[in-house]
C-alpha angles and dihedrals in degrees: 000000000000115000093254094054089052094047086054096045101051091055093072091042085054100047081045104045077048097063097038111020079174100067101110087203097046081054097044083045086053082050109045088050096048087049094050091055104043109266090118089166092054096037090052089043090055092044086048093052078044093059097032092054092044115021094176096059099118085192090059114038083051092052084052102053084044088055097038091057090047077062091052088242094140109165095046089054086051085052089053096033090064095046118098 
């Protein structure tokens, strides 16, 4: 993803993130895209708020313990990684 594709794209997350702060895809989105283009603590903030909102989101739980292991936390990944 180019840095102007990313610009565009996180207008909408964020409208969006504005109007539900409890989507847990909106959130993962916010992350992923943090997380693309270098803002590992944001994006791992917005991934937390993901999991803790819906603990049963397979998708979620896995992208946190990926970025968690980027961290080198990796005790804590393992801990996500096992999770449905």
């Amino acid at each position: 993803m180019e840095a102007g594709d990313a610009s565009s794209a996180l207008v909408p997350l964020l409208k969006s993130y504005e109007l539900n702060a409890e989507d847990a895809l909106t959130l993962t989105s916010l992350a992923a895209l943090h997380y693309q283009q270098g803002n590992e603590k944001q994006a791992i903030g917005y991934q937390i708020q993901a999991v803790d909102l819906n603990p049963e989101y397979g998708a979620a739980q896995y992208r946190l313990a990926e970025m968690l292991q980027s961290a080198g936390e990796h005790f804590k990944a393992l801990e996500h990684a096992q999770k449905p």
